[in-house]
VEXBA-256123 format. One record per residue (C-alpha): residue number from 0; residue in three letters; x negated, z negated, y. Coordinates in nm, 2 decimals. Layout:
{num=NUM residu=ala X=X Z=Z Y=Y};
...
END
This chain:
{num=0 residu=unk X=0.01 Z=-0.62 Y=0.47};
{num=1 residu=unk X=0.37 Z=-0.62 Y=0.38};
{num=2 residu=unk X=0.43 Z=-0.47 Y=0.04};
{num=3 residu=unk X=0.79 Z=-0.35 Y=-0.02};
{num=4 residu=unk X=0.96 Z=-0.33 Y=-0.37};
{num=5 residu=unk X=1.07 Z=0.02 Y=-0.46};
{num=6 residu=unk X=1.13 Z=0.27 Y=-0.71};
{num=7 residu=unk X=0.91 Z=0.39 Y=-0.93};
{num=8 residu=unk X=1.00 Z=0.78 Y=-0.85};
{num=9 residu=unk X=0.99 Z=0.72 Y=-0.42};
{num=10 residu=unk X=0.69 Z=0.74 Y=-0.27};
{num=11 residu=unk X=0.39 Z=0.44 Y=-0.23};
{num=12 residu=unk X=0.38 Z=0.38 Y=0.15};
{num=13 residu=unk X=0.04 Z=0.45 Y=0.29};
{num=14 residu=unk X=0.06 Z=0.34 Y=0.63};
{num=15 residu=unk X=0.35 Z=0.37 Y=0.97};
{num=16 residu=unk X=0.40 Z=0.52 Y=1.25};
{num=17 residu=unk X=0.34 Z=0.31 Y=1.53};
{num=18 residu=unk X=0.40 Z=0.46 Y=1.89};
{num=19 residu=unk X=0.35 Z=0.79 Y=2.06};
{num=20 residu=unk X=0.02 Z=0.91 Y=2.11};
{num=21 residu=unk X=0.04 Z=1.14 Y=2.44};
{num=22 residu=unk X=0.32 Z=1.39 Y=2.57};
{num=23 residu=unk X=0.28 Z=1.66 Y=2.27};
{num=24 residu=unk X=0.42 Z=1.49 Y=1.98};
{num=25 residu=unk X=0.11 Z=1.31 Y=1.84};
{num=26 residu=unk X=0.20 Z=0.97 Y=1.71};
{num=27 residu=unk X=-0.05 Z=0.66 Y=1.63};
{num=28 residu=unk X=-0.05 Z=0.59 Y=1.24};
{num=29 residu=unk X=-0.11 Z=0.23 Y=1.08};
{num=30 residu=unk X=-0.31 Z=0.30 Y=0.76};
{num=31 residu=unk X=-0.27 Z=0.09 Y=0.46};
{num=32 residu=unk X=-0.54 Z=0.25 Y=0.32};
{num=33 residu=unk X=-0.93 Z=0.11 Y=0.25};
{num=34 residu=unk X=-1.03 Z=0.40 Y=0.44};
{num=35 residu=unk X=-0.81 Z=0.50 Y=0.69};
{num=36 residu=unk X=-0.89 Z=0.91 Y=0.72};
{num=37 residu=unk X=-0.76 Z=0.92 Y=0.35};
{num=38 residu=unk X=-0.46 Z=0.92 Y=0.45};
{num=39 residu=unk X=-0.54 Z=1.27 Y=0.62};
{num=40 residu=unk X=-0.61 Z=1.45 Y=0.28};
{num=41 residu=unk X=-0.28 Z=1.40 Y=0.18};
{num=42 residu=unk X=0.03 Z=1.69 Y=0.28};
{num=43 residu=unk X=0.29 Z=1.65 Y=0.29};
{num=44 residu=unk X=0.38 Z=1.32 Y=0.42};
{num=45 residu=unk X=0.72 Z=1.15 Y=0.33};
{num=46 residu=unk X=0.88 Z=0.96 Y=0.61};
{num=47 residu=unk X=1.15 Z=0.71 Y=0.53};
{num=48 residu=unk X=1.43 Z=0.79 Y=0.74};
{num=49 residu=unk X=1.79 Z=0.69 Y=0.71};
{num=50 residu=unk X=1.90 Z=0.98 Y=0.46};
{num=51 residu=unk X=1.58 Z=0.87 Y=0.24};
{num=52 residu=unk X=1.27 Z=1.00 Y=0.23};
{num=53 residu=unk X=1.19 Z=1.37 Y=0.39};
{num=54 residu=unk X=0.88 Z=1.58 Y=0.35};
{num=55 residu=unk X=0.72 Z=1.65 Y=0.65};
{num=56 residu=unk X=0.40 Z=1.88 Y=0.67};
{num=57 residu=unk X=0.09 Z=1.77 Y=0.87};
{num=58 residu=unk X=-0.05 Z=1.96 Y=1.13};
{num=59 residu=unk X=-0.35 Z=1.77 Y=1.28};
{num=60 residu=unk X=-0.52 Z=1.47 Y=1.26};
{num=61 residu=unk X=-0.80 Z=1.22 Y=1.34};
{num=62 residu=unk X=-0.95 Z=0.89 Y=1.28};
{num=63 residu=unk X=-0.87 Z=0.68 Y=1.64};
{num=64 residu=unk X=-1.02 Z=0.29 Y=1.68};
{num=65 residu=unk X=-0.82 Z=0.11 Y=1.35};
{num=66 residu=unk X=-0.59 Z=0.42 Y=1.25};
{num=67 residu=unk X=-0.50 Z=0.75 Y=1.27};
{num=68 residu=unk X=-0.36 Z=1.02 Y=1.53};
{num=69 residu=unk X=-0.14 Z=1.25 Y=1.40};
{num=70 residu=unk X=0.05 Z=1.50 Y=1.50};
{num=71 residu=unk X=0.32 Z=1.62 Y=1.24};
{num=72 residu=unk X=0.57 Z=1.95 Y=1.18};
{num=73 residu=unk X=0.87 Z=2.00 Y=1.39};
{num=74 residu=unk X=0.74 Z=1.69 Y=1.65};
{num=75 residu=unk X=0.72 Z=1.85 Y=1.92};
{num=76 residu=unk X=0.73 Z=1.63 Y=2.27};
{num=77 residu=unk X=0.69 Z=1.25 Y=2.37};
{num=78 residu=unk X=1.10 Z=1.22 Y=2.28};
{num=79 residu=unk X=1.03 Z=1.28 Y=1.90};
{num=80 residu=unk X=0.71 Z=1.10 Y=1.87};
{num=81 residu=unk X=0.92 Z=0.78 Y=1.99};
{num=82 residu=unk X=1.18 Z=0.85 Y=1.77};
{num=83 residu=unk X=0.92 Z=0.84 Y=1.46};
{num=84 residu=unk X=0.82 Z=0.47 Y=1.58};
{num=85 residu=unk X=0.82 Z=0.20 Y=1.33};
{num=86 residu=unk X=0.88 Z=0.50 Y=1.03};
{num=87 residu=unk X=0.72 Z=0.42 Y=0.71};
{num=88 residu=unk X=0.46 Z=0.68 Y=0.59};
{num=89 residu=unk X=0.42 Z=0.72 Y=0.16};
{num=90 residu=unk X=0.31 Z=0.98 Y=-0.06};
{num=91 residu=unk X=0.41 Z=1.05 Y=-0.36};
{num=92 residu=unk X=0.21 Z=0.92 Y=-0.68};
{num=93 residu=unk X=0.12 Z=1.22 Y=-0.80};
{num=94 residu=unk X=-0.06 Z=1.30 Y=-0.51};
{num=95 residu=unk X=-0.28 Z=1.06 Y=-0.56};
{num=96 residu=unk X=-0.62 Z=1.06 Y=-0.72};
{num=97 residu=unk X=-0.64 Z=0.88 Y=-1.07};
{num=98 residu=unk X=-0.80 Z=0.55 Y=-1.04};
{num=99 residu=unk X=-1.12 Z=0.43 Y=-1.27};
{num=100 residu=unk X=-1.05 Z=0.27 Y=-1.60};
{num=101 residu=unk X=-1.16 Z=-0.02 Y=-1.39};
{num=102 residu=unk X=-0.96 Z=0.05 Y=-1.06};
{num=103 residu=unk X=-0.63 Z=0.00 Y=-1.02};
{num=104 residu=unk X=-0.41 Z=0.07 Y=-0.71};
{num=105 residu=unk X=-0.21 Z=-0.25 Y=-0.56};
{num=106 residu=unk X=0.16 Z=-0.12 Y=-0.64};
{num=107 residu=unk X=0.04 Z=-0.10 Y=-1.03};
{num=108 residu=unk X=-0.07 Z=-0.48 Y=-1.00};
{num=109 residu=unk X=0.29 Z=-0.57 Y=-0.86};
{num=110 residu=unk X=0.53 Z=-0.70 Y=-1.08};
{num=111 residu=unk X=0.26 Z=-0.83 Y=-1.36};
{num=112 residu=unk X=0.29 Z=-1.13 Y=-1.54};
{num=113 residu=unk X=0.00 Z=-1.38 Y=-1.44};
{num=114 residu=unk X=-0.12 Z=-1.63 Y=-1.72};
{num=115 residu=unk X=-0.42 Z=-1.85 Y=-1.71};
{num=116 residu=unk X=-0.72 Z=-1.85 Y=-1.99};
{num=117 residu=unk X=-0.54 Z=-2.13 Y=-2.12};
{num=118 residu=unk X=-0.20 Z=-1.90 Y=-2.15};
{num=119 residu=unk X=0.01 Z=-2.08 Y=-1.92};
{num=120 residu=unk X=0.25 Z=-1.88 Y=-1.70};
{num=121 residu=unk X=0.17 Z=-1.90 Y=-1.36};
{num=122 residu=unk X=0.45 Z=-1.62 Y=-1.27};
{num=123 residu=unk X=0.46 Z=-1.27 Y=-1.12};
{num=124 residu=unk X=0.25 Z=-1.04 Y=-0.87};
{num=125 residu=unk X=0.47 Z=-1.05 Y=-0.57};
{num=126 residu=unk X=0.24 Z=-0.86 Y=-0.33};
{num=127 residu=unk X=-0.10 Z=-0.83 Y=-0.23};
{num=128 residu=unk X=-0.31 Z=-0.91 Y=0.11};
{num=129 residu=unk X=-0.63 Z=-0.80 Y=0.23};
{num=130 residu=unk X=-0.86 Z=-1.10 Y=0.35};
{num=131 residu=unk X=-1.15 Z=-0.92 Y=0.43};
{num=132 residu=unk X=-1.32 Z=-1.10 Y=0.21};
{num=133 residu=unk X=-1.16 Z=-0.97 Y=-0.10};
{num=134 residu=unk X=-0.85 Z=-0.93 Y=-0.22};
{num=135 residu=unk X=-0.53 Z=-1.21 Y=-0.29};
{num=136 residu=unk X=-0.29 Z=-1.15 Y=-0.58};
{num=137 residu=unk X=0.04 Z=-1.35 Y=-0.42};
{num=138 residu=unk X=0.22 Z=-1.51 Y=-0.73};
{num=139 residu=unk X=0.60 Z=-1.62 Y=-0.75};
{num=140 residu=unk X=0.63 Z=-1.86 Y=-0.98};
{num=141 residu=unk X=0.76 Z=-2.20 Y=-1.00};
{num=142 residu=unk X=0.54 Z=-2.21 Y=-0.68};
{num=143 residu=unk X=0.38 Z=-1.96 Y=-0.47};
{num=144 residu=unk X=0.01 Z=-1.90 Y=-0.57};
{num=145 residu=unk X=-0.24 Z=-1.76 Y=-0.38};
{num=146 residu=unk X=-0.52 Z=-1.59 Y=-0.62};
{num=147 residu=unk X=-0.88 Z=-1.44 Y=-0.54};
{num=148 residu=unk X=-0.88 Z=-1.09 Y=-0.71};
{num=149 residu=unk X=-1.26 Z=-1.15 Y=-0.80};
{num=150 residu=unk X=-1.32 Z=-0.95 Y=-1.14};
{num=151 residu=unk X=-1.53 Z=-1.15 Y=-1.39};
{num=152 residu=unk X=-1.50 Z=-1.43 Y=-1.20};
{num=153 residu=unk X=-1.14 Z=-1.52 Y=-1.15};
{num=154 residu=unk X=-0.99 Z=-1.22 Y=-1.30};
{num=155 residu=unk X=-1.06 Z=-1.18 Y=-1.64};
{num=156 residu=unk X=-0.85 Z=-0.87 Y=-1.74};
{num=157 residu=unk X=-0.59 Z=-0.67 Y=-1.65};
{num=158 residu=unk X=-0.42 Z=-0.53 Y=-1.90};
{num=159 residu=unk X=-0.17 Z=-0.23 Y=-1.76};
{num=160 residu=unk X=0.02 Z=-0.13 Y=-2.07};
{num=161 residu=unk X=0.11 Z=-0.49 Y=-2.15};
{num=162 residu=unk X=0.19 Z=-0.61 Y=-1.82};
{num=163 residu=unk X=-0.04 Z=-0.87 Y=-1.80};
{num=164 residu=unk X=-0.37 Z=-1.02 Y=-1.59};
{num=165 residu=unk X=-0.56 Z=-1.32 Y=-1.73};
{num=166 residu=unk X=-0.74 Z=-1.56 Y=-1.46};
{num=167 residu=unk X=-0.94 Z=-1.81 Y=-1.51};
{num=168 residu=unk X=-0.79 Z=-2.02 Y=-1.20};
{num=169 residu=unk X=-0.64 Z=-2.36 Y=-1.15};
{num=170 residu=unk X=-0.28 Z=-2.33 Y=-1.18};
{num=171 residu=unk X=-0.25 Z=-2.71 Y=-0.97};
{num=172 residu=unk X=-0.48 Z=-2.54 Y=-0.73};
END
């Protein structure tokens, strides 16, 4: 999953639009999300179009195979649906439920400073990805580093307020 950098008052993108789903407007929707049907629970949607991002109420929608079916305000035939292809979905932070004191949603881990137990730098949370498996904190540093987000094991703590995860990992690794 591609994360993008943005700021902190636009919207956390959720998922896409991918292609038309039928002649009456309905459009297939990429999650982002664990659970893809969360997405549903949230109205309105924000759509990144040219101009920025524009509110846009949802009317309908359904879980399909990996994603979502949707069909959305003011889309209305085939034509429209197309023209919603490839549109980044977000919703607005404050829409969001508030994670666990031990939870944390990706876009807060992004931007961290990573150090090792033994305090060395190993640089900043780029992105995440999703291996199935678990988790992978990407690190830009003065190398890439690829790092199991395993509480307890490899991550020791996070620490929001100051900015800064501890791992016990490897940094020549």
């Amino acid at each position: 999953m591609a994360e993008v950098s943005q700021s902190p008052d636009a919207p956390l993108v959720m998922g896409r639009i991918a292609a038309p789903f039928g002649v009456r407007g309905w459009v297939r929707v990429v999650t982002f999300t664990e659970v893809p049907e969360n997405l549903l629970a949230y109205s309105p949607w924000h759509l990144k179009r040219e101009g920025g991002w524009q509110a846009v109420k949802l009317v309908d929608g359904r879980e399909h195979g990996k994603g979502l079916v949707v069909q959305l305000a003011g889309c209305d035939d085939r034509d429209a649906a197309a023209a919603l292809s490839g549109t980044e979905v977000g919703v607005y932070r404050s829409q969001l439920p508030a994670p666990d004191s031990d939870e944390y949603y990706w876009s807060d881990l992004v931007g961290l400073q990573v150090f090792t137990t033994q305090a060395k730098l190993l640089g900043v949370v780029d992105h995440l990805i999703e291996t199935g498996a678990n988790d992978v904190l990407v690190i830009r540093g003065e190398r890439e580093c690829l790092v199991p987000f395993i509480r307890d094991q490899v991550i020791k703590s996070v620490d929001l307020d100051a900015g800064v995860i501890r791992v016990d990992w490897d940094p020549d690794f």
